[in-house]
N, C-alpha and C positions, 0 to 999 in steps of 0.2 A: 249513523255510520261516520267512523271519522274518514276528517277532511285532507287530503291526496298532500302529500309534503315531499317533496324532491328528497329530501336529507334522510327519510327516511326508508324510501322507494327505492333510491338509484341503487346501482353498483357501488359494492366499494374498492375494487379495483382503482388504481390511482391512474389520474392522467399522463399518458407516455411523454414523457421528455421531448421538446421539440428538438432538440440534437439527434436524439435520439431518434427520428419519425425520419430524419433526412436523410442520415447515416445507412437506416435499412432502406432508405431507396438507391441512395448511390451503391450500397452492395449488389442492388439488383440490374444497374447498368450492364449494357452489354459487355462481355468482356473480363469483371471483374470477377478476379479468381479464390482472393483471399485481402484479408484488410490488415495492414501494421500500424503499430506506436509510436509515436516519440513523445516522451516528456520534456519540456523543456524548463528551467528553473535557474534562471541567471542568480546572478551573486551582485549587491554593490554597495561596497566594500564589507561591511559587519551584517548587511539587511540580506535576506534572502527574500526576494520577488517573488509572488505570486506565479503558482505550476503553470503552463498552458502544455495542452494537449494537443498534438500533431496528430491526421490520422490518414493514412496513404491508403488509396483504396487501388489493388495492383491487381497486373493481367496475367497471364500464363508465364511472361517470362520475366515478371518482376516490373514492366514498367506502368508508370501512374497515370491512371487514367480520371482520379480525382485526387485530391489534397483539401483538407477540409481544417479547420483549426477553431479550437473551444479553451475556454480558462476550464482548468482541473476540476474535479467534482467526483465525487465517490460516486451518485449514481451511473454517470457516464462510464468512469472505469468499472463497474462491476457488470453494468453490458460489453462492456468491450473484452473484459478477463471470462467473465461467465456463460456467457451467451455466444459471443462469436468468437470467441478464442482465437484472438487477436496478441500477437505478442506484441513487443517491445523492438527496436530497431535492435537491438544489440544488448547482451547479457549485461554488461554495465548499466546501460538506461533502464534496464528491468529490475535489477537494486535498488534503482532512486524511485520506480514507479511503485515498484511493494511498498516499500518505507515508506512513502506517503501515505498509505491501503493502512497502514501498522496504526497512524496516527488515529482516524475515528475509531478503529479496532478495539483500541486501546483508554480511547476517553471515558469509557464506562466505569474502568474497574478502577481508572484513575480518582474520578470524583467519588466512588463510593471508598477508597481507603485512602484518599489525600495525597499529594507530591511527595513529601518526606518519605511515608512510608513506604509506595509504589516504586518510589525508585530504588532504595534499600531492600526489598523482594526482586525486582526487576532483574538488580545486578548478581544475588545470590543466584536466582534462576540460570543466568548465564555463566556464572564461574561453576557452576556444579553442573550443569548440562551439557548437551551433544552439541553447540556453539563454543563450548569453552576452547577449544583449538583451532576454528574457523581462524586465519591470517586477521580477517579483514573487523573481527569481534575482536580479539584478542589486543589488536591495536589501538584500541578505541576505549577497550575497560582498564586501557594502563593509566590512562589519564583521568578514570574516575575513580573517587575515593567514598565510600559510603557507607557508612553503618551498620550492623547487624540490625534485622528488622527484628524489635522486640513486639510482644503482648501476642495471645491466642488466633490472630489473624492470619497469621503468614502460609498455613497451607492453604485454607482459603482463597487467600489472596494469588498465590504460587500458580495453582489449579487453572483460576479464572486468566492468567495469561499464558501460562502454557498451552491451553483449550486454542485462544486466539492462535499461537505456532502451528499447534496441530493443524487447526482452518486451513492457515495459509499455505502449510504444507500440501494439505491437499488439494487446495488451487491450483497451486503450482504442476503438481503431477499431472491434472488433467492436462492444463498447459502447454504440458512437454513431453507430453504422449507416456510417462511412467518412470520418466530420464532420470531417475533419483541422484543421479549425481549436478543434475543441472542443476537438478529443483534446491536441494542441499547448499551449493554453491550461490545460489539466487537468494533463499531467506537468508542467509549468512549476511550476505551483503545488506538487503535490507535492514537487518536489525540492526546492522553496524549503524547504519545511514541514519536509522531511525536513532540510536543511541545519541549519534554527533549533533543531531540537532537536539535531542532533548535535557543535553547536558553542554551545550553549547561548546564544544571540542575544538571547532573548527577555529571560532571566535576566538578564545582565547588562543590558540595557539599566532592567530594573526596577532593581537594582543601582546605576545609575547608570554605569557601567561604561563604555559606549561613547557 
């Protein structure tokens, strides 16, 4: 008979986040009604700091009855968006929280067709899509300039980040109880946000650049 091996006996269910294990207790405090966000992600001068996450755990009329704070992490945000449907303090800070969410979203189909050409797809996606009018895109692709993406790849590649839009769209909807225009208004922002940092916008424009 073989010999008893933990590795291949246990559960594969993953161990719960210790954030995460504290979080659903303080939700269970007396009291607490619903849980909000804040991302926080200072600037100094050209660096952008590392995200930390803010998370107000509030009573029936809004006031805190915990206040908890962790450094940023996808798994943490995807309990907080998915599971407790937790927003953001304010539809602004909920732009910068998605565009974070964009970034590992996004690192997949990045490595599998490289920087040059994922960004050259990326921006066709958005000049030809339902973002191409969004204020806050629109400002942000005036200052990128980029190539038509050549060779057999491009709907491929087109596909695999619209898929991720579509995702977060529908995150979002849950979110916001079905508000399509929040939710609209919210990835717009995001992609923006995500755009200015991955074409560094911001930088240069401090730069003088653009």
């Amino acid at each position: 008979m073989t010999a008893s091996n933990k590795y291949f006996d246990a559960s594969t269910d993953p161990p719960v986040h210790p954030r995460i294990k504290a979080w659903k207790a303080y939700r269970n405090l007396p009291g607490v009604q619903r849980v909000e966000v804040e991302v926080r992600r200072d600037r100094d001068g050209l660096i952008l700091l590392p995200a930390r996450l803010f998370v107000s755990f509030l009573g029936k009329n809004a006031e805190l009855i915990r206040l908890d704070e962790a450094p940023w992490e996808v798994e943490l945000e995807d309990w907080l968006v998915d599971h407790e449907k937790a927003r953001a303090v304010n539809v602004e800070n909920e732009k910068l929280r998605f565009s974070l969410l964009l970034k590992p979203a996004m690192r997949p189909i990045l490595t599998r067709y490289g920087d040059g050409y994922f960004n050259a797809v990326l921006t066709v996606v958005l000049h030809e899509g339902p973002f191409s009018k969004h204020p806050e895109v629109v400002d942000v692709l005036h200052h990128i300039h980029e190539d038509q993406p050549a060779g057999g790849s491009k709907e491929d590649c087109q596909a695999l980040i619209e898929h991720v839009f579509t995702l977060f769209a529908k995150r979002l909807l849950a979110l916001y109880d079905g508000s399509r225009e929040i939710a609209v208004d919210i990835l717009g922002g995001a992609i923006a946000r995500y755009l200015d940092d991955r074409f560094s916008v911001t930088n240069s424009k401090i730069l003088g650049l653009v």
